[in-house]
C-alpha positions as CSV (number, residue, x, y, z in Angstrom):
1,X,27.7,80.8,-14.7
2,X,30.7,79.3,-16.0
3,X,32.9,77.9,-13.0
4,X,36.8,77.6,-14.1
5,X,37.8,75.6,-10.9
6,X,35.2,73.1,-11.4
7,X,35.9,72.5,-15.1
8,X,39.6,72.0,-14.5
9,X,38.5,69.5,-11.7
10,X,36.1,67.8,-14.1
11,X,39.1,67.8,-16.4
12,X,41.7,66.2,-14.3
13,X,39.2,63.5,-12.7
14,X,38.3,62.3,-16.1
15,X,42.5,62.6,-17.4
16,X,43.2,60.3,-14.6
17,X,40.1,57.7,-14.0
18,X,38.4,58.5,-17.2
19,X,34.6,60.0,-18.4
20,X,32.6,59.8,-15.9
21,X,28.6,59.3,-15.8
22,X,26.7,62.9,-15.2
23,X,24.3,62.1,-12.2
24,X,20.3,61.7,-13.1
25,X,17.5,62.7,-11.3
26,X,15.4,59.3,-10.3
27,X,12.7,59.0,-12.2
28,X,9.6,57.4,-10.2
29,X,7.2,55.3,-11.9
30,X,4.6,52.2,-11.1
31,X,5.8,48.6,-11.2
32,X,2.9,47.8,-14.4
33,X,5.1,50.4,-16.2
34,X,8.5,49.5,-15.1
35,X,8.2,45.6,-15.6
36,X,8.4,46.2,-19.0
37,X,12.2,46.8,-18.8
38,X,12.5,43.2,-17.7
39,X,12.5,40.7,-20.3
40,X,9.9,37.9,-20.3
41,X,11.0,34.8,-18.5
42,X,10.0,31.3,-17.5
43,X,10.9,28.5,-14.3
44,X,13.4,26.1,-15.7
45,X,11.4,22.4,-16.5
46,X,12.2,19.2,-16.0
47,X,13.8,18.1,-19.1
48,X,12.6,16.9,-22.5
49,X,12.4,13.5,-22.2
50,X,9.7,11.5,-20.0
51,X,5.7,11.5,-20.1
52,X,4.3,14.7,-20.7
53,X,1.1,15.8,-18.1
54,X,0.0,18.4,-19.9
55,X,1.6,22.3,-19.7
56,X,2.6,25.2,-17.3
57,X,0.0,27.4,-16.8
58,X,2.0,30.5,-16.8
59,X,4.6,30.2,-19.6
60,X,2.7,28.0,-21.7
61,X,5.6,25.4,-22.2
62,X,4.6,21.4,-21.8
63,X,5.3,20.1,-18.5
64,X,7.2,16.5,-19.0
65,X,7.8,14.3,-15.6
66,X,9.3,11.4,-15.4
67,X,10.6,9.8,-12.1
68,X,13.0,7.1,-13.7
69,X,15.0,9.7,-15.8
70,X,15.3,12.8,-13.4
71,X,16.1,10.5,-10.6
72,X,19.7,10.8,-9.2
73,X,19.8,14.0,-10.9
74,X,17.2,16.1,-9.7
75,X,15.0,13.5,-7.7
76,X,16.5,12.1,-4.7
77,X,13.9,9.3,-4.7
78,X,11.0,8.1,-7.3
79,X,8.0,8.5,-5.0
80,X,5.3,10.3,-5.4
81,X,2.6,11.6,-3.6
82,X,-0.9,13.6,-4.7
83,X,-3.1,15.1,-3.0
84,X,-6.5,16.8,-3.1
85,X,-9.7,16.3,-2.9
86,X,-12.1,14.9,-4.9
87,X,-13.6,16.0,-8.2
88,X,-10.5,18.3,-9.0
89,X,-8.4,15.4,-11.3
90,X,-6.1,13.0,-9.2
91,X,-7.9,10.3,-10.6
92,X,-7.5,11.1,-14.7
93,X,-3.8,12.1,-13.8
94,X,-3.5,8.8,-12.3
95,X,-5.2,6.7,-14.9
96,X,-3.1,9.2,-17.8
97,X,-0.1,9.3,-16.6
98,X,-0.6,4.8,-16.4
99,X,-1.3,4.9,-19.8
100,X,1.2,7.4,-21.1
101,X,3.9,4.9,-19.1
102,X,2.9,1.5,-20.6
103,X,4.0,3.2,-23.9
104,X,7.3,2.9,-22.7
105,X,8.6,-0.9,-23.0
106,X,10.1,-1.6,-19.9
107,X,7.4,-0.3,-17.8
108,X,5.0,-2.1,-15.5
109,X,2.5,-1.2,-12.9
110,X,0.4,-2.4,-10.3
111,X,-2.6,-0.6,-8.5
112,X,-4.4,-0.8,-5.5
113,X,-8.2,0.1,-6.5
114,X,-9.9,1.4,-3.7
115,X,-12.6,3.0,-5.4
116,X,-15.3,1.6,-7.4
117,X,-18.6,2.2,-9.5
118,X,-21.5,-0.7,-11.3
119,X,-19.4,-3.2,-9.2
120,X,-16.6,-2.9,-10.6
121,X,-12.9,-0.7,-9.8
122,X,-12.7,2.7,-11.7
123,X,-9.5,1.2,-13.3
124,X,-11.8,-2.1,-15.0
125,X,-11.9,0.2,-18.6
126,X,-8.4,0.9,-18.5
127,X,-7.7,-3.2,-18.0
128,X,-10.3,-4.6,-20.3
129,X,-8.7,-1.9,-22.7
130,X,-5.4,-3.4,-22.4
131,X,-6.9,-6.8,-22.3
132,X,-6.2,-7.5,-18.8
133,X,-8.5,-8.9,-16.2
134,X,-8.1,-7.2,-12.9
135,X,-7.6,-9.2,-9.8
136,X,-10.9,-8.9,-7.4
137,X,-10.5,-9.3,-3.8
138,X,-13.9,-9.8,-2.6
139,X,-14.8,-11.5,0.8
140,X,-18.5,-12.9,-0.5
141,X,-16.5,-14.9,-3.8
142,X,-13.6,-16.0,-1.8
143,X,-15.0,-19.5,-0.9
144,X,-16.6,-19.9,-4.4
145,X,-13.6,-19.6,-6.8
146,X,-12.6,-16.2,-5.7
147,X,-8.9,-14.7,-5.8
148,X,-7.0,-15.9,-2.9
149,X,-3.7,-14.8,-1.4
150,X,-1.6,-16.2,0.4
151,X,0.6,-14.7,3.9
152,X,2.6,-17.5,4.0
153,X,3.5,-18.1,0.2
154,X,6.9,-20.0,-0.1
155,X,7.9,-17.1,-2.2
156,X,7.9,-14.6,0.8
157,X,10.7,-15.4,3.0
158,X,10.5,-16.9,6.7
159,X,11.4,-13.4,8.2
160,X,8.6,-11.9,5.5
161,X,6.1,-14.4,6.2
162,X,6.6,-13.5,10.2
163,X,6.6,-10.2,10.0
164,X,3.4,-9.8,7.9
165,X,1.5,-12.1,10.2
166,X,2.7,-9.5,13.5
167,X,1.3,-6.8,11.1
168,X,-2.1,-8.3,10.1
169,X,-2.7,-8.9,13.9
170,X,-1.2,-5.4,15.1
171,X,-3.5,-3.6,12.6
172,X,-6.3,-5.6,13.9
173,X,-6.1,-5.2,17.5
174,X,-4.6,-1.6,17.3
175,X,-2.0,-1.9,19.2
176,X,1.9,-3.6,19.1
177,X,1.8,-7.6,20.0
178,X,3.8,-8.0,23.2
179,X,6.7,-10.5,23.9
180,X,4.7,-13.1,25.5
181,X,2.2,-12.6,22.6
182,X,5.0,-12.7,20.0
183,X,6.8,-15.8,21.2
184,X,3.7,-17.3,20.9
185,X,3.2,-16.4,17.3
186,X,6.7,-17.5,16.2
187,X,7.0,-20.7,17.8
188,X,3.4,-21.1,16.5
189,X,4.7,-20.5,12.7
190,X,8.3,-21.8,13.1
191,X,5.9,-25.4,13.8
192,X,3.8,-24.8,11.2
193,X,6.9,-24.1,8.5
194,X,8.4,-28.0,10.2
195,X,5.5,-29.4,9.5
196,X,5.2,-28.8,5.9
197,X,9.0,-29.1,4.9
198,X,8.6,-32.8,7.2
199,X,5.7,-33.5,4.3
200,X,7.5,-32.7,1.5
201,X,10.9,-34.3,2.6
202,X,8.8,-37.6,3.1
203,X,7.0,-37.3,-0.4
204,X,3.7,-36.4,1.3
205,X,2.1,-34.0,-1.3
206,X,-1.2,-35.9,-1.6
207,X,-2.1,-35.2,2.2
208,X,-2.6,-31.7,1.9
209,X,-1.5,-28.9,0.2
210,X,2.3,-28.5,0.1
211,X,2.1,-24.4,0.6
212,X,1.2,-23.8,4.4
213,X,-1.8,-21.6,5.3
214,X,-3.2,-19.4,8.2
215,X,-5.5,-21.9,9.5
216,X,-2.2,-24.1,10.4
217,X,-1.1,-21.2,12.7
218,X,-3.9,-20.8,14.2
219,X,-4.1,-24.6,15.1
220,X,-0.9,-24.6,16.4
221,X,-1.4,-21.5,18.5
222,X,-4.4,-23.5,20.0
223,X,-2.7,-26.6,20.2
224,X,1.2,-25.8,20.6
225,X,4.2,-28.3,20.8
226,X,5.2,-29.0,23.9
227,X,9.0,-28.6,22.6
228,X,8.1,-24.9,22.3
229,X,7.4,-24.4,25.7
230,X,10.4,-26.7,27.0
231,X,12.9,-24.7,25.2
232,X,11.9,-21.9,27.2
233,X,11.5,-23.4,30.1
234,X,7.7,-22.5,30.3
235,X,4.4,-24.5,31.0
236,X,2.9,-25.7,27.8
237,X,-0.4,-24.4,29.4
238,X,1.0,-20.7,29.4
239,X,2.4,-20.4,26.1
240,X,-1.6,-21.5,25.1
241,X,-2.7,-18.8,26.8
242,X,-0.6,-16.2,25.3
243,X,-1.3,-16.6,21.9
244,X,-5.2,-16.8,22.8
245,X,-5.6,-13.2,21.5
246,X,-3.4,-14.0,18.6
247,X,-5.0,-17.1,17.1
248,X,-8.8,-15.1,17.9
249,X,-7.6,-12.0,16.0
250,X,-6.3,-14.8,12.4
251,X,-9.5,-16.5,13.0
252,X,-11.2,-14.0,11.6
253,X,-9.1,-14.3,8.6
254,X,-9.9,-18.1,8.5
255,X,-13.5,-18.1,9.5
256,X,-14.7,-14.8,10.1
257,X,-16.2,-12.1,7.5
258,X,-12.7,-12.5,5.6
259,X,-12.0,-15.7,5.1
260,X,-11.7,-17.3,2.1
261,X,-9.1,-14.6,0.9
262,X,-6.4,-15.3,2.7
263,X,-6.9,-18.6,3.8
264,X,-5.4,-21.2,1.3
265,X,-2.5,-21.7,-1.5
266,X,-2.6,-18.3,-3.5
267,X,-4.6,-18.6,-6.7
268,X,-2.6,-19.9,-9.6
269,X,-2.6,-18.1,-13.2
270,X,-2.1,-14.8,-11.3
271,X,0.3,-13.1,-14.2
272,X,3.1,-11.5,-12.5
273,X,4.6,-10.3,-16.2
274,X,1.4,-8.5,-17.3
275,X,2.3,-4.9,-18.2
276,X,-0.7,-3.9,-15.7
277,X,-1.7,-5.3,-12.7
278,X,-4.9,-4.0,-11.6
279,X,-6.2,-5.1,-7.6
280,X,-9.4,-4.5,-7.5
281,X,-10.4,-3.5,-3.5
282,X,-13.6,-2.0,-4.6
283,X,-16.0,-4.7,-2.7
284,X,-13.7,-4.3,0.7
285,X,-15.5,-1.4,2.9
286,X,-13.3,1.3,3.1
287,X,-13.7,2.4,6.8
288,X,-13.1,-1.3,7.9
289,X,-10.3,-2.5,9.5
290,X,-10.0,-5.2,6.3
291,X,-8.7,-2.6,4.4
292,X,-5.2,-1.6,6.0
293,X,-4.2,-5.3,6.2
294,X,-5.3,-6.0,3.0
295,X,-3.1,-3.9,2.0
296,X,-0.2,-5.1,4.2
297,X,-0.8,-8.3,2.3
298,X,-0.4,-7.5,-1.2
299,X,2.6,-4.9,-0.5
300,X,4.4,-7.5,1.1
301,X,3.7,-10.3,-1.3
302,X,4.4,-8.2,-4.5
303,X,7.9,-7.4,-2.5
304,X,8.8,-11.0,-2.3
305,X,6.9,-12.0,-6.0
306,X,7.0,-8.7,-8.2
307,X,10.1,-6.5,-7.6
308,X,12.6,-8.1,-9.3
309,X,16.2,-7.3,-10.4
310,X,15.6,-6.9,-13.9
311,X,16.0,-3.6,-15.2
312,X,12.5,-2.9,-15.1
313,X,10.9,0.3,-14.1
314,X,8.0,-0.5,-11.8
315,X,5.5,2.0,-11.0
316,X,3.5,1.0,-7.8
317,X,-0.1,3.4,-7.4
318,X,-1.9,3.0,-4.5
319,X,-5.6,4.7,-4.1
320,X,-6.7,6.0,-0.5
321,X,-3.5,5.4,0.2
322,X,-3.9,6.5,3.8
323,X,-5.0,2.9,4.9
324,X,-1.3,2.4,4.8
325,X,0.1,5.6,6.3
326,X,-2.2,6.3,9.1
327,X,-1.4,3.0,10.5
328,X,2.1,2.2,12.3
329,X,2.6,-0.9,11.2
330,X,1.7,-1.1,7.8
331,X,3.4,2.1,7.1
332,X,6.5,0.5,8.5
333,X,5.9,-2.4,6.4
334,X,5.8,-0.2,3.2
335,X,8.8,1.9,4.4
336,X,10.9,-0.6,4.3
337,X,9.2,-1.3,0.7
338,X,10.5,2.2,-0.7
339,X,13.8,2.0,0.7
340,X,14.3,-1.6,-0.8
341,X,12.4,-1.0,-4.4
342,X,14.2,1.8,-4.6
343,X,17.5,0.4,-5.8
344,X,15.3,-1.8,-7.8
345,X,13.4,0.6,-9.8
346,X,10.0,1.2,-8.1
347,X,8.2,4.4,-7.8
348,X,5.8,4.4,-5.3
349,X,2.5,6.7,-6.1
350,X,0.5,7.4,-3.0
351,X,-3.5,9.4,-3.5
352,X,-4.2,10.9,-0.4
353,X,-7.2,13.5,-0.2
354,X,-6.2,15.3,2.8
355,X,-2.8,15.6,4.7
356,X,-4.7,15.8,7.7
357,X,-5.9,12.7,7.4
358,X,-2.4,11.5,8.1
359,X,-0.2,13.9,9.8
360,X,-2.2,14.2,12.6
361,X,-2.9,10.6,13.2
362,X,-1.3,7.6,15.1
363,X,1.3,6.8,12.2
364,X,2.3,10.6,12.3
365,X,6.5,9.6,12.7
366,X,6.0,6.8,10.3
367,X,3.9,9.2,7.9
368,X,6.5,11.8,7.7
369,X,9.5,9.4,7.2
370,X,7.0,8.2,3.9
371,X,6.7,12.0,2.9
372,X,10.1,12.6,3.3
373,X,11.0,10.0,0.8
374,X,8.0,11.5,-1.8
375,X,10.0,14.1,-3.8
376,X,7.3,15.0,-6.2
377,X,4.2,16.4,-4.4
378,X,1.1,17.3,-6.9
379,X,-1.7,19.1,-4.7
380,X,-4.7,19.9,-6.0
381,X,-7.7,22.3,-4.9
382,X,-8.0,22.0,-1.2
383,X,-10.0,24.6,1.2
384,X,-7.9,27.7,2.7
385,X,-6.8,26.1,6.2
386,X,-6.4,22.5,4.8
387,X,-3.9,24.5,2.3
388,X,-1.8,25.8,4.6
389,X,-1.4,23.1,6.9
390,X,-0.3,21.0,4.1
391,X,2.4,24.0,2.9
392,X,3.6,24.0,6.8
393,X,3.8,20.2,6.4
394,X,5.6,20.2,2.7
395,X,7.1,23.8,2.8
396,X,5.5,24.7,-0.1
397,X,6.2,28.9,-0.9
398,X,4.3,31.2,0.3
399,X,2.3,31.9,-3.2
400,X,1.6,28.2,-3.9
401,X,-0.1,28.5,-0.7
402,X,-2.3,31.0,-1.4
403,X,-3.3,29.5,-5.0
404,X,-4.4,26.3,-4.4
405,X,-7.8,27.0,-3.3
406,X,-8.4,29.0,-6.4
407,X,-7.3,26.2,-8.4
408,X,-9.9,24.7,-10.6
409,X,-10.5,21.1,-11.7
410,X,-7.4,19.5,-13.9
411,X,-4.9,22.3,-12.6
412,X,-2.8,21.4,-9.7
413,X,0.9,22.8,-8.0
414,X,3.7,20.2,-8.3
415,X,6.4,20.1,-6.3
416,X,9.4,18.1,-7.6
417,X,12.5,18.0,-5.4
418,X,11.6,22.4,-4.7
419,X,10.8,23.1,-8.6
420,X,7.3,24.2,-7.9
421,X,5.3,24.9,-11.0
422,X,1.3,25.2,-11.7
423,X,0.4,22.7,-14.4
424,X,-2.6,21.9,-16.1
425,X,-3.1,18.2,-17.2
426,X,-4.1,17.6,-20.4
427,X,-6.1,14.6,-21.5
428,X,-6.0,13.5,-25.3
429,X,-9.9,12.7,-26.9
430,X,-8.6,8.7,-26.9
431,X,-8.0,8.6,-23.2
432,X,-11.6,10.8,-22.4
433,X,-13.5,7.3,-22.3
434,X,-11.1,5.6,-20.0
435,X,-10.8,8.1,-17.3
436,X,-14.4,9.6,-16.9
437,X,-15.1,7.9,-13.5
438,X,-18.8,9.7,-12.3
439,X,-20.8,8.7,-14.5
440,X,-23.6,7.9,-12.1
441,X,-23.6,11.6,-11.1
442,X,-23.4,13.0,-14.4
443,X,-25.2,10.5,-17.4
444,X,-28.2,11.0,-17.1
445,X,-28.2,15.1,-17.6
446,X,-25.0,14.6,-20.7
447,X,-25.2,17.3,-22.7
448,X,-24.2,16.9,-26.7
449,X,-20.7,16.4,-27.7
450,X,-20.1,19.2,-28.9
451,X,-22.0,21.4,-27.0
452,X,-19.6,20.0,-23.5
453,X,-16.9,20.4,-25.5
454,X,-17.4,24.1,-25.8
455,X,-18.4,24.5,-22.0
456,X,-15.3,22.7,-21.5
457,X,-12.9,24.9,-23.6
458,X,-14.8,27.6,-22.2
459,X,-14.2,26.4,-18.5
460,X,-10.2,26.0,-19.1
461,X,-10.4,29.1,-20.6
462,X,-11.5,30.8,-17.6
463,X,-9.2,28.2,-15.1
464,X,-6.3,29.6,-16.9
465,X,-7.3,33.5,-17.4
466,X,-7.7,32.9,-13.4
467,X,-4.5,31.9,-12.8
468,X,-2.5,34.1,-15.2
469,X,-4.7,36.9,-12.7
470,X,-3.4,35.3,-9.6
471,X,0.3,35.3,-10.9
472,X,0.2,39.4,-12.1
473,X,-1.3,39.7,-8.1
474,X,1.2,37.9,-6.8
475,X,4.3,39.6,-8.8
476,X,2.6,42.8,-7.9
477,X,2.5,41.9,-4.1
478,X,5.9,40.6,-3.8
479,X,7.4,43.5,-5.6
480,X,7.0,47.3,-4.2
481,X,4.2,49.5,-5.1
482,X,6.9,51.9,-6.6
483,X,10.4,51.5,-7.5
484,X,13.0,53.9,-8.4
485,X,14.8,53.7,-11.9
């Protein structure tokens, strides 16, 4: 029925304010048929320019990274830090993204090989492929030719050279040196460092090596100068019996089951200017104690040998990396690494198969101050609880949670500076040969060329169809199960 008084109110609304919209019934419908309204989008990347890994699993697009050009713009700092465990890729993302790197001219790298196969590091075919011999550590070649390095090169500094040795013998005995123990040691190596520049001011090179060496300490913390003691007003006998522990804990070093490495002038023809520089660990047991002060050693003498103001981009890749953050005082030592190389150009890559491993352990303040300054975070496949407690740890969202331990080998969820993406790395045919790293597990049932190459095509056909699933779940879950348009 036609309603005069309404139509001269619809009239005078619209004269003054203008047409107005007639009201519409809502309309209810599912989310599968409403998302259709939304155009198709895709997380922002991280530029164009830089080393590609491979591509987002989700929009398809290549996934570039490269610490040197997005730092100060959307990295806060170069470091990076990977985890998972193994058999899921960290290793040929490592070895790739080394090779991809070298292709840029003013790059140079230097890993820590922890991890070795027929006696040799994994990383020996990517070094005889760049012509490079790797350096061996090994305790049973030491005394017959082996490499040799040396704590008290004259390249590190006094304070270096001081601070090292307090390391090698806190690592070693577990716990902080205390004062009577540490006056000990420095009046021990503040002798030593007399000694040597008294030989060379009086022309004395053919007596003896002009670079001291550990055994010197530990002679001196045996035998002490009795100006040591006078200056402090102490018995000579006392300040003997202080550094006791000391001088047993660097005998070891000298005369134990590691000498030979440490113990003498550092090995000449070591090239510092090599694009790569490969340190192979592999012969050092991994659960000994050998292993975190070896590597307190070569961080702190590639600080005082290799990082160098000269507009080089260094890239610094350490395997099992949690020989240096699950101890106090080598993670202190390598803090003050990151902060230094970090005006210098170094990006510090640290493998880690479990957060756990760290976080919980007796280097858990100087752990997180090293996380803290990792800005990029790859994580790999990891179980259900061992995901979550790294995403408490890293604040990773709530859906990059829950994927990870569907993720399947080669895909992984970085995390650079809160830009968290899924990625899968992509490895060319030239670089297969260099990073296939189990072959004892998996030669002697090959299969054909061409016949693995389908599997695998078939396999990342299925990794990605998994986690294109997992995204439509998750968009569903996060969105109502019916929304009003």
């Amino acid at each position: 029925m036609f309603d005069p008084l309404g139509a001269l109110t619809e009239a005078f609304t619209s004269f003054l304010f203008g047409k107005v919209e007639t009201t519409r019934l809502p309309v209810r419908t599912s989310t599968g048929q409403a998302q259709a309204v939304y155009l198709p989008t895709a997380a922002p990347g991280l530029g164009d320019s830089g080393v590609i890994i491979g591509r987002e699993v989700y929009s398809g697009k290549g996934y570039i990274y490269d610490p040197f050009q997005l730092y100060g713009q959307q990295l806060p700092a170069p470091h990076w830090l990977v985890l998972g465990e193994s058999g899921n890729g960290k290793s040929a993302l490592e070895k790739t993204y080394v090779l991809r790197q070298l292709r840029f001219r003013d790059r140079q790298v230097v890993v820590l090989d922890a991890q070795g196969e027929d006696g040799v590091g994994e990383w020996n075919l990517i070094a005889e492929e760049l012509g490079i011999t790797p350096i061996r550590l090994d305790p049973t070649a030491a005394l017959n030719g082996g490499i040799r390095l040396n704590p008290l090169d004259p390249s590190i500094t006094t304070t270096g050279q001081l601070a090292l040795l307090r390391t090698i013998i806190e690592v070693a005995m577990g716990h902080g040196l205390d004062e009577r123990a540490g006056f000990a040691l420095k009046v021990a190596h503040a002798a030593v460092l007399n000694q040597y520049e008294e030989l060379e001011g009086a022309g004395g090179a053919a007596r003896g090596p002009r670079q001291p060496v550990l055994s010197d300490i530990v002679e001196q913390l045996r035998h002490p100068e009795p100006a040591s003691a006078e200056a402090m007003n102490v018995d000579i006998d006392d300040v003997r019996a202080w550094g006791l522990d000391v001088a047993l804990v660097l005998d070891r070093l000298v005369d134990g089951d590691l000498r030979g490495m440490f113990d003498g002038p550092t090995t000449a023809g070591i090239d510092l200017d090599a694009p790569l520089i490969v340190f192979d660990l592999s012969h050092i047991d991994r659960n000994s104690i050998a292993m975190p002060i070896l590597m307190a050693i070569v961080g702190v003498w590639l600080e005082h040998t290799w990082i160098r103001p000269d507009r080089k981009k260094r890239i610094f890749l350490v395997e099992e990396a949690w020989h240096i953050i699950n101890s106090p005082f080598v993670a202190q030592l390598f803090q003050r690494l990151l902060k230094f190389g970090r005006r210098l150009g170094l990006s510090f890559v640290a493998v880690v198969h479990h957060l756990s491993d760290v976080v919980d352990g007796a280097a858990a303040r100087e752990a997180a101050a090293i996380l803290k300054m990792a800005s990029t975070r790859t994580v790999y496949a990891q179980k259900a609880d061992e995901a979550r407690a790294t995403g408490r740890v890293l604040g990773l969202p709530r859906w990059a949670v829950e994927i990870i331990p569907t993720l399947t080998p080669g895909i992984a969820v970085w995390d650079v500076n809160g830009n968290v993406q899924v990625v899968k790395h992509l490895i060319t045919e030239a670089e297969r040969p260099l990073v296939y790293t189990d072959r004892a597990m998996t030669e002697s049932s090959a299969l054909p060329t061409d016949e693995a190459r389908a599997l695998a095509l078939a396999a990342d056909a299925e990794a990605e169809a998994r986690a294109e699933a997992i995204a439509m779940e998750r968009q569903l879950r996060d969105e109502s199960s019916e929304t009003v348009a």
